[in-house]
C-alpha positions as CSV (number, residue, x, y, z in Angstrom):
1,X,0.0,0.0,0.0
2,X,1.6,3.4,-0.9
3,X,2.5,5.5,2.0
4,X,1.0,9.1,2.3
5,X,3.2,12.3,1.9
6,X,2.1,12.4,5.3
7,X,3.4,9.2,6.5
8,X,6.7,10.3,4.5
9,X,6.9,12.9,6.0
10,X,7.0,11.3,9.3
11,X,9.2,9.1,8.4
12,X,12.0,11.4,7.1
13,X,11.2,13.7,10.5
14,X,11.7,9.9,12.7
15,X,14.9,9.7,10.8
16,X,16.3,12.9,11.7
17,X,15.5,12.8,15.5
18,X,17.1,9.2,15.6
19,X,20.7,10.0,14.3
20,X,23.9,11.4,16.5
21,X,23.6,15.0,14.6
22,X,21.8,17.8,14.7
23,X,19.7,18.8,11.7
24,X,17.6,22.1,11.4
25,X,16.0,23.6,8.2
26,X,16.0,27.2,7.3
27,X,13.4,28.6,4.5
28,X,14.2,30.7,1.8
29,X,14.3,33.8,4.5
30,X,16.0,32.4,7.0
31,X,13.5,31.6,9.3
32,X,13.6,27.8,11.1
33,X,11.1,25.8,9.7
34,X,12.4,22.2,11.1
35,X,14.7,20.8,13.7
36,X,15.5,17.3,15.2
37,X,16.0,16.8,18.9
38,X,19.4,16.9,18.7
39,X,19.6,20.3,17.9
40,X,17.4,21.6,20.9
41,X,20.7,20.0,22.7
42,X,23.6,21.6,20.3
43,X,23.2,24.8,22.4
44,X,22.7,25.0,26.2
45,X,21.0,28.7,25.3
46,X,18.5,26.6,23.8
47,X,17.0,24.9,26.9
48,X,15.9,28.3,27.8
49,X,13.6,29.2,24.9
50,X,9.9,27.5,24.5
51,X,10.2,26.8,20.9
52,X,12.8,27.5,18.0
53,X,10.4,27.2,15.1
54,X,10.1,30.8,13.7
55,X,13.0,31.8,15.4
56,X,15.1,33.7,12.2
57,X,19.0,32.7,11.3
58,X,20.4,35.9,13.1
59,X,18.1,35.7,16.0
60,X,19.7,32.4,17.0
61,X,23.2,33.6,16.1
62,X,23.0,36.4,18.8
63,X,21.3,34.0,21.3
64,X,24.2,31.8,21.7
65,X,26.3,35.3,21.7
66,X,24.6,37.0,24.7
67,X,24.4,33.3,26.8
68,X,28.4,33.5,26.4
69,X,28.6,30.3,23.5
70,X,31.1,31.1,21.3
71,X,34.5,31.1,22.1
72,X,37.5,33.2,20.3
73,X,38.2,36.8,20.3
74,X,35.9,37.9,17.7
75,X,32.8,36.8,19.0
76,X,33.9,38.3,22.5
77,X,35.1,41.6,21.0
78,X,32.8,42.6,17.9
79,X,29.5,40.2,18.5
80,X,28.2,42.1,15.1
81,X,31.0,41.4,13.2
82,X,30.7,37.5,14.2
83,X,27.5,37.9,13.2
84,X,28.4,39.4,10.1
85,X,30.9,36.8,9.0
86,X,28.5,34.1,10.0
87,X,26.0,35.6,7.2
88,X,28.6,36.1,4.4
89,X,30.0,32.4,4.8
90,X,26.3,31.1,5.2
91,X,25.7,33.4,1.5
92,X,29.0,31.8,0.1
93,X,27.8,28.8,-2.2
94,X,30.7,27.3,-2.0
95,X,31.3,27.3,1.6
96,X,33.1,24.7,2.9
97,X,32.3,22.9,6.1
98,X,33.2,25.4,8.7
99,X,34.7,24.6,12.1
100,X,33.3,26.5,15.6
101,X,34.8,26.1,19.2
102,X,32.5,26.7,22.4
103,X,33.1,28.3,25.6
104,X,32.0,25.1,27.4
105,X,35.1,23.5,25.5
106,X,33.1,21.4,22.5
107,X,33.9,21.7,18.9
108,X,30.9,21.5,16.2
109,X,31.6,21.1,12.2
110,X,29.0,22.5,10.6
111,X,28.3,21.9,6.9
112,X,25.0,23.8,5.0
113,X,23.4,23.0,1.9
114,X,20.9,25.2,-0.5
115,X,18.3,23.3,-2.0
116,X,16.6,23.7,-5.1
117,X,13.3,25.3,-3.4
118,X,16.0,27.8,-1.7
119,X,15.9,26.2,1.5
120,X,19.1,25.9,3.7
121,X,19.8,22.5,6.1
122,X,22.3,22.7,8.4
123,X,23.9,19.8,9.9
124,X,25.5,20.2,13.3
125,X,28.3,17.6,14.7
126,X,30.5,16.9,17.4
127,X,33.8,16.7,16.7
128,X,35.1,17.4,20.2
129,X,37.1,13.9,20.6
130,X,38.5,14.4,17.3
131,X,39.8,17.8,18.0
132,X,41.4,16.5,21.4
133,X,42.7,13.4,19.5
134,X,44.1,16.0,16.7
135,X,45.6,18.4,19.5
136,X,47.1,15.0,21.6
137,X,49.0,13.8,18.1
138,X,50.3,17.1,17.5
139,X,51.8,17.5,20.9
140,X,53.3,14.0,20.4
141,X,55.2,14.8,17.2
142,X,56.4,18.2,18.4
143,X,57.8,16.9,22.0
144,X,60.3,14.5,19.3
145,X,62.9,15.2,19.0
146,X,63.7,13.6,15.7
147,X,62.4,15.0,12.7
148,X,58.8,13.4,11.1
149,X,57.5,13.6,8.0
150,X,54.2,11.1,6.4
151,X,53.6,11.0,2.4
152,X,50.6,9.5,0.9
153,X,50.8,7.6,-1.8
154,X,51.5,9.8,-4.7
155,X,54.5,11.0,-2.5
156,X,52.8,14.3,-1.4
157,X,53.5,15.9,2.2
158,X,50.7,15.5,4.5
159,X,52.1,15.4,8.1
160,X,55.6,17.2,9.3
161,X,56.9,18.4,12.8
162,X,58.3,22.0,13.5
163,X,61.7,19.9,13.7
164,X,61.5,18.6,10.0
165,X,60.6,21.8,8.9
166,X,63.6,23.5,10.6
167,X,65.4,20.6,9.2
168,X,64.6,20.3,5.4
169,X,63.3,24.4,4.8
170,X,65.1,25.6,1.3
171,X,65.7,28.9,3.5
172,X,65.4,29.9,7.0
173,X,61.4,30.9,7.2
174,X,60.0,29.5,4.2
175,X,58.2,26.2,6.0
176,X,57.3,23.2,3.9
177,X,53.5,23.4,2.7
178,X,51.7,19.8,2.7
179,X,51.3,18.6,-0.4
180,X,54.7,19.5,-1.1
181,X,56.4,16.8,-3.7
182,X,59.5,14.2,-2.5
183,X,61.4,16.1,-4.9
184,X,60.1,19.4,-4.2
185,X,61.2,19.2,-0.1
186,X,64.2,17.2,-0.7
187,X,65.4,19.7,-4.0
188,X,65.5,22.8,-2.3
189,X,67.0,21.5,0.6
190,X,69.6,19.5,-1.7
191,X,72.0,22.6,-0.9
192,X,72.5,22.1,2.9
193,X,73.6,18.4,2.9
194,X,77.1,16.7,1.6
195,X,75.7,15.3,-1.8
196,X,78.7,13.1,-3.2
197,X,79.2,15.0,-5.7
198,X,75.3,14.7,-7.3
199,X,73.5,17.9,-8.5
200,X,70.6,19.3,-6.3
201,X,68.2,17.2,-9.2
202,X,70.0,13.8,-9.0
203,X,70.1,14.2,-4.7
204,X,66.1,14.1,-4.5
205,X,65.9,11.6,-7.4
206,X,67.8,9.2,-5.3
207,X,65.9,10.7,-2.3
208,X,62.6,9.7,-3.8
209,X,63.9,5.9,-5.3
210,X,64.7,5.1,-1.5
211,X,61.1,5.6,-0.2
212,X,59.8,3.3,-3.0
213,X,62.0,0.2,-0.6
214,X,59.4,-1.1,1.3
215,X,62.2,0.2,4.5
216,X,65.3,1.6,3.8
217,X,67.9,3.5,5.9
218,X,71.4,5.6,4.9
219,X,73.5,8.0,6.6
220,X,73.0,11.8,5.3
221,X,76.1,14.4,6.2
222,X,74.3,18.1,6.6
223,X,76.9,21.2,5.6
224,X,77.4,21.8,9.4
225,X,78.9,18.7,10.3
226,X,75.9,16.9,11.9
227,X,74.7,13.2,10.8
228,X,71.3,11.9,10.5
229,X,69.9,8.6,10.0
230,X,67.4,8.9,7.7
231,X,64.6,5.6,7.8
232,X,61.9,5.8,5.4
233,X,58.9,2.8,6.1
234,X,56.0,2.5,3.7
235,X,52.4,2.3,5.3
236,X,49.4,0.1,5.1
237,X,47.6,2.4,2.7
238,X,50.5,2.8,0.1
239,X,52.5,6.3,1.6
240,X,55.6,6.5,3.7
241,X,56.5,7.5,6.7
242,X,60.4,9.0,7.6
243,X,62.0,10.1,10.7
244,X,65.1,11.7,10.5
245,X,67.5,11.4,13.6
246,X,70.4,13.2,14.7
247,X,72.8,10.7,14.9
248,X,76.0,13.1,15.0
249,X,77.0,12.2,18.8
250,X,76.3,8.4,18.4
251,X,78.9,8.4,15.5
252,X,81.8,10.1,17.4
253,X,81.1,7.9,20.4
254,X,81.6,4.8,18.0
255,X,84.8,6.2,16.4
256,X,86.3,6.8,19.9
257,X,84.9,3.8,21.6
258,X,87.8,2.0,19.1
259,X,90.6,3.3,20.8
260,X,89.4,1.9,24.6
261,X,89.7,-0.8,26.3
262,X,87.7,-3.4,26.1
263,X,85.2,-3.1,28.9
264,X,84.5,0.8,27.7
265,X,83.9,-0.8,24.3
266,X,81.8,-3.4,25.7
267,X,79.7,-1.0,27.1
268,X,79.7,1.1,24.2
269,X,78.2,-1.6,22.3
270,X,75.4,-2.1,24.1
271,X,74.3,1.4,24.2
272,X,74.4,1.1,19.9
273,X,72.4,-2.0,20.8
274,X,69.7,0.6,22.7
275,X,70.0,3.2,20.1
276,X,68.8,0.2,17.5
277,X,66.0,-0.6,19.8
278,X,65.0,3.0,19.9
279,X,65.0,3.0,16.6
280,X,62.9,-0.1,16.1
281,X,60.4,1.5,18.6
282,X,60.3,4.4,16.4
283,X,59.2,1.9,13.4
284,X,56.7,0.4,15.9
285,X,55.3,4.3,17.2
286,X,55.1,4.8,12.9
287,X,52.4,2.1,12.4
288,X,50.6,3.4,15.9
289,X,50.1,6.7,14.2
290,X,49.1,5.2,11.2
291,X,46.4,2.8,13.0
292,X,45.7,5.8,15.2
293,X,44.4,8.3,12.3
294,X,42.8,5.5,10.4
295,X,40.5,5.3,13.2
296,X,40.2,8.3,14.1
297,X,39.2,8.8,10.1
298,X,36.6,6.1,10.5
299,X,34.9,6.2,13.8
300,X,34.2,9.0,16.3
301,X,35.3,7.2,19.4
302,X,38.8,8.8,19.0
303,X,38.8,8.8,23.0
304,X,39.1,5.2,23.6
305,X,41.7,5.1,20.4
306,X,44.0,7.8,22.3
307,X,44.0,6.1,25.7
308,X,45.1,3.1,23.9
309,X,47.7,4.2,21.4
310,X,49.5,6.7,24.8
311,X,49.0,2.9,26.8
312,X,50.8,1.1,24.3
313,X,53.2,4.1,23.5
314,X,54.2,4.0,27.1
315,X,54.8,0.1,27.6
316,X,56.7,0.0,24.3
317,X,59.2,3.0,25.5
318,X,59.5,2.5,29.3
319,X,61.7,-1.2,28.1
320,X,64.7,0.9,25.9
321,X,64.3,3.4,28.4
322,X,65.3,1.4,31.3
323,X,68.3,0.5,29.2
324,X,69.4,3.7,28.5
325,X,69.4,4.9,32.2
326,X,71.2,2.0,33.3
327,X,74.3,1.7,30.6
328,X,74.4,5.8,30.8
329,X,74.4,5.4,34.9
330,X,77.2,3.5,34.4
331,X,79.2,5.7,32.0
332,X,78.9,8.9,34.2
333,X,79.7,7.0,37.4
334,X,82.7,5.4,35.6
335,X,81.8,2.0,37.2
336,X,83.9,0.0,34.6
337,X,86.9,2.8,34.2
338,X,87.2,5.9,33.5
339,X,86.4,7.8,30.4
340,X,89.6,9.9,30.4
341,X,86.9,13.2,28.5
342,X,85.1,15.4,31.1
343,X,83.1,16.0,27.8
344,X,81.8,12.4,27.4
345,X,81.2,12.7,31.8
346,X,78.6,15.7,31.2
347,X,77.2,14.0,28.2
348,X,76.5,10.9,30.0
349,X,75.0,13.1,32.8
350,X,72.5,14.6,30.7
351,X,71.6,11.5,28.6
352,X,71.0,9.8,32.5
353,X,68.8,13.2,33.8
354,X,66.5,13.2,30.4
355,X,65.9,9.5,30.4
356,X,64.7,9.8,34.2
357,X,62.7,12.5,32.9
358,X,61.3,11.4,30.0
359,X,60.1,8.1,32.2
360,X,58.6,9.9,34.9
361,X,56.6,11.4,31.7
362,X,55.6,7.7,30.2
363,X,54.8,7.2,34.0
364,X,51.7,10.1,34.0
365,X,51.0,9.4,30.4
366,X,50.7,5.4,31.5
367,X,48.4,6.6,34.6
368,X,46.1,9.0,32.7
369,X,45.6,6.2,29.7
370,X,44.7,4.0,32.6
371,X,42.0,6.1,34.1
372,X,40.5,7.3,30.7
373,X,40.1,3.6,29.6
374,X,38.6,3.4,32.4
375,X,40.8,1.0,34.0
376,X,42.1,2.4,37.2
377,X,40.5,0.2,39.8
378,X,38.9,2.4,43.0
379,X,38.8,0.9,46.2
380,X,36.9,2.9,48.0
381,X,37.7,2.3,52.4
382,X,37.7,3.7,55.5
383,X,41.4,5.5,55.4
384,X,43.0,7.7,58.0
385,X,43.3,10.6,56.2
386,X,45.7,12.5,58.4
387,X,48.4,9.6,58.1
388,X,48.3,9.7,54.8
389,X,48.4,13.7,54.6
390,X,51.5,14.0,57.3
391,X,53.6,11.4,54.9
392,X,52.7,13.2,51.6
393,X,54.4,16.4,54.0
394,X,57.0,14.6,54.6
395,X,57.5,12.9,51.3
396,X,57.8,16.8,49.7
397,X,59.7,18.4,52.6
398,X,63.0,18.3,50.8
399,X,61.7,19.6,47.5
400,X,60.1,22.2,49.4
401,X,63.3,23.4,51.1
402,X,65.2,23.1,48.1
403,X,63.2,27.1,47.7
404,X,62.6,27.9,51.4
405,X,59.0,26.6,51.6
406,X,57.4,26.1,55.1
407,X,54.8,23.2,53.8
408,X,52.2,23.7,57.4
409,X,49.8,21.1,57.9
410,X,46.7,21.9,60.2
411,X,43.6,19.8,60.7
412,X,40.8,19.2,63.1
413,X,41.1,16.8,66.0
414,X,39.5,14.0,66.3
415,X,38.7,14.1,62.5
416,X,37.0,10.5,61.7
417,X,37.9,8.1,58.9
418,X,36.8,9.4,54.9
419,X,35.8,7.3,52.5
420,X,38.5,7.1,49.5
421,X,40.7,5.1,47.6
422,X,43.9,5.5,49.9
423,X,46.3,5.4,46.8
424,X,44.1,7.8,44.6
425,X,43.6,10.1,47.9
426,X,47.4,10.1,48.2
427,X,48.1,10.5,44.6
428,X,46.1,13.4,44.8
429,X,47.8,15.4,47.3
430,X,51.1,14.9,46.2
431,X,50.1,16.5,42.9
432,X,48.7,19.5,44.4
433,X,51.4,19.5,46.7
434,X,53.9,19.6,43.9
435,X,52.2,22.1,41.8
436,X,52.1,24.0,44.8
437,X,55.6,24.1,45.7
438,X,56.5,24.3,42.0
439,X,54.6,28.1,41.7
440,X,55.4,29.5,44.9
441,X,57.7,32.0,45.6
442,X,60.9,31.4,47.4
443,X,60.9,31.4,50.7
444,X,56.7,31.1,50.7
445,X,53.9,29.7,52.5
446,X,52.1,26.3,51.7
447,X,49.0,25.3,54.2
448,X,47.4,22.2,54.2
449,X,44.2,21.5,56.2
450,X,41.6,19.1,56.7
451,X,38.4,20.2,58.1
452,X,35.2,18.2,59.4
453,X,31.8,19.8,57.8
454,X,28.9,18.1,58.0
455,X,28.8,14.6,56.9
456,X,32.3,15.3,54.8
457,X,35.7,16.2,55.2
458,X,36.8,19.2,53.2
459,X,40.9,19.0,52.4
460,X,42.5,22.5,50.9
461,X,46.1,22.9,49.5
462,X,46.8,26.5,49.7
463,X,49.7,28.9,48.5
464,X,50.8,32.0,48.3
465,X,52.2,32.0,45.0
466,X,52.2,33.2,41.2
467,X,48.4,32.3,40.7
468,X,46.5,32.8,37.7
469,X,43.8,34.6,36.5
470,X,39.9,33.2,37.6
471,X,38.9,32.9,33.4
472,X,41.9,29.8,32.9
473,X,40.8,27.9,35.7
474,X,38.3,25.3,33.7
475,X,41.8,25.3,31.0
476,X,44.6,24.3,33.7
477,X,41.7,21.4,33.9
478,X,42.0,20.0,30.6
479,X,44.7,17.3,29.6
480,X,48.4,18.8,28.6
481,X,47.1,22.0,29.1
482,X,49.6,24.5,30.5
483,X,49.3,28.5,31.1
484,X,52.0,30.4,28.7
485,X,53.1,33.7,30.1
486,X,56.2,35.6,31.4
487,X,55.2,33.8,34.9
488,X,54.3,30.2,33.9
489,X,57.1,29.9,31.0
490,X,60.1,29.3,33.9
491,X,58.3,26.2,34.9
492,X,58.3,22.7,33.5
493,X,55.9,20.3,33.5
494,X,53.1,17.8,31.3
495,X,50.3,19.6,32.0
496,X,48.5,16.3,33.6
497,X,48.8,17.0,37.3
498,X,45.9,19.0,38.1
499,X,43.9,16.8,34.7
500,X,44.7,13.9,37.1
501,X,43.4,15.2,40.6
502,X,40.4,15.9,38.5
503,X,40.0,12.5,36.9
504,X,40.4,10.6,40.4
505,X,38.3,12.8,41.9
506,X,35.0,12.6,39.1
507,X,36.1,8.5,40.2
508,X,34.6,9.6,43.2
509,X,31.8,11.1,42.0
510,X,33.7,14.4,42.9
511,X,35.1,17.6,41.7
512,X,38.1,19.9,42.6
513,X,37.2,23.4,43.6
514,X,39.8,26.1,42.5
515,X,39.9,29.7,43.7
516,X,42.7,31.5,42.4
517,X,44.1,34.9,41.6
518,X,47.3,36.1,39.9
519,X,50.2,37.3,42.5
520,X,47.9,36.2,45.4
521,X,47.9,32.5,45.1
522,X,45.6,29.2,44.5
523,X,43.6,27.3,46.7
524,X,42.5,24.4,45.4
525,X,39.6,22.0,47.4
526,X,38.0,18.9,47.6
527,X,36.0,16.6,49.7
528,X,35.2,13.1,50.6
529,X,32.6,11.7,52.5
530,X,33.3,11.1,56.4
531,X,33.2,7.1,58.0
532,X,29.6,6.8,59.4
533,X,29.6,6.8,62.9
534,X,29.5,3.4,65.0
């Protein structure tokens, strides 16, 4: 039996409330004719109107302005000229799909279509977990140090770090483009590297003939003197990946390592044997990316994708890693001889102090994969909260008066038993604790209390340091987010500290509190339930 247009109708409207998107229809004059569910839920300024239907394009633009929506400096500055700029892409036929970032932290892709009755539909998605996912792989491939190109498969550039552009840039400035050629990067760069005599032409020939080996690898000589290893692996889908690494220091070390004895040699040769299972982790951390963005191309749960790929990035590295603290512990500490360079002694020094670093960094990335896949196990108990607050003291007493800090703890007496996860409680306060310490000034003032009220127990970590201003509070919340300015820039960190107070506490079905102001100090709070009484 043929359905109605009514029934059609229906039908189409049943469609659009049941998919993950929000849809809304505009007539010819820009007045909302049709929206799914969805929408209603795009915008929290939304919940506050009765109905949307009749509600004009503009009129709905300058809602979500005056409920504070859109984020970014024009929309906060000049709200008409926002509006403005939202009309002349909306008139643009060719428009492409347009990106938009919230104040409430969510990214929508919106795309908009004309139809042949001069009607406009809008479709409205999330792509907040792409974004982050986007934002986490970018932070990955700067914080290499090696240099990281990807070509697809007609050899075109489509992914390169800040230190493969420094690298590879025909002139200081002049940045590689993606979609650059093989030939293209490699030719103008042919004039900053020993070529053996071959022309500029013939040098990225031969460049481009290695990356058709399914894995190739050769020594490159820049004009300054440095050497790089440059390893070029093809990928699933047809392109190549390369990772260019400074191998300059490596090389000396193996000429001189000749002329030692044999347990300096010996030990030599099992820090190449490191470097080449670096290097192989490097091949492996190539076909993570690649499964990483082919997922992230093909699904929208880029969330559980990231906590997996930093999970498995952090086993894979923490094994060479251990290795390379260990062999360069025993360079620096002589244990076999001694070097006879003062040189190779610093050297050694440093390669020991960044390994620890970078490990203590798998360590929190390892941590926060755990708790956003959702496998940090919470055992909630009765713990004595005190204990466990007077050890954390005492666990960050020397950092503390490394700068003069007096850390003073001060709670209630008699304060009952709180119901926590004693290694997530303790976890917690030694991160605020540290962040604490780490942002006051020298010779300052850190207060730690615990206070009974009510049916909780309310801990504060308090200092009088650099602060920050009220409006980056929700930011210093998010993963690897860090403050940049003239007082922040001095100090080091992941950006995870404060993302993982927060993540243990919303375990508990809690929140930190965070009042702050710049040259005052922070204080940040939180609070557990108390032990019932007997």
């Amino acid at each position: 039996m043929d359905e109605t247009s009514n029934e059609i109708n229906a039908r189409i409207v049943a469609s659009f409330d049941a998919v993950h998107v929000s849809v809304a229809l505009f007539d010819a004059n820009d007045i909302l004719i049709y929206h799914n569910e969805e929408y209603r839920h795009a915008y929290r300024c939304f919940q506050n109107l009765d109905s949307l239907i009749g509600r004009s394009f503009i009129e709905l633009l300058r809602c979500k302005l005056e409920y504070g929506e859109i984020a970014g400096r024009l929309a906060r500055d000049d709200p008409e000229g926002w509006v403005a700029q939202q009309v002349a892409r909306r008139q643009n036929a060719d428009a492409s799909p347009t990106e938009i970032q919230l104040t409430d932290g969510r990214w929508l892709q919106i795309k908009e279509r004309t139809t042949e009755t001069g009607d406009t539909i809008c479709v409205y998605q999330d792509i907040t977990q792409r974004k982050k996912t986007d934002h986490h792989l970018h932070e990955m491939l700067e914080g290499k140090s090696h240099a990281f190109a990807l070509w697809d498969s007609a050899g075109r550039l489509i992914l390169r770090n800040t230190a493969f552009v420094d690298l590879l840039e025909a002139s200081k400035g002049a940045g590689l483009a993606t979609g650059a050629t093989v030939a293209s990067v490699y030719g103008g760069a042919a004039a900053h590297f020993d070529r053996d005599g071959l022309d500029a032409a013939a040098w990225a020939a031969a460049r481009q003939t290695a990356q058709s080996a399914r894995m190739n690898q050769e020594l490159v000589r820049h004009g300054d003197g440095r050497v790089f290893m440059v390893t070029d692996r093809q990928t699933g889908d047809g392109g190549v990946a390369t990772i260019v690494a400074d191998v300059t220091e490596a090389q000396r070390s193996e000429s001189a390592a000749q002329t030692r004895n044999e347990e300096i040699y010996s030990v030599a040769n099992d820090l190449d044997m490191s470097k080449d299972a670096l290097e192989r982790h490097s091949a492996d951390l190539v076909y993570m990316i690649e499964e990483m963005a082919v997922a992230n191309a093909q699904l929208e749960a880029a969330s559980v994708n990231k906590a997996h790929f930093l999970g498995m990035v952090s086993h894979e590295l923490r094994t060479p890693m251990n290795a390379i603290i260990g062999f360069s512990e025993i360079i620096k500490d002589e244990i076999l001889g001694p070097i006879g360079n003062a040189k190779y002694l610093e050297y050694a020094g440093d390669v020991h102090d960044g390994a620890l670093h970078l490990l203590a960094l798998v360590n929190v990335l390892l941590d926060m994969s755990k708790i956003e896949a959702g496998r940090w196990d919470i055992n909630v108990s009765a713990i004595d909260a005190v204990r466990i607050l007077e050890s954390c003291e005492r666990m960050m007493r020397q950092g503390a008066r490394e700068k003069s800090i007096e850390i003073v703890l001060s709670c209630d007496e008699n304060l009952p038993m709180v119901q926590a996860d004693a290694k997530a409680f303790r976890q917690i306060i030694l991160n605020l604790l540290s962040n604490a310490i780490k942002f006051s000034y020298q010779a300052g003032r850190i207060e730690m209390s615990a206070r009974l009220q009510g049916d909780w127990v309310e801990f504060t970590v308090a200092d009088k340091g650099i602060g920050m201003p009220p409006a980056d509070i929700q930011r210093v919340l998010l993963p690897f987010e860090q403050l940049d300015n003239e007082l922040t820039r001095a100090h080091e960190g992941t950006g995870l500290g404060l993302t993982m107070c927060q993540s243990l506490m919303e375990l508990h079905d809690g929140a930190l509190r965070i009042e702050s102001q710049v040259g005052v100090g922070t204080i940040v709070a939180f609070s557990f339930k108390r032990e019932p009484c007997a």
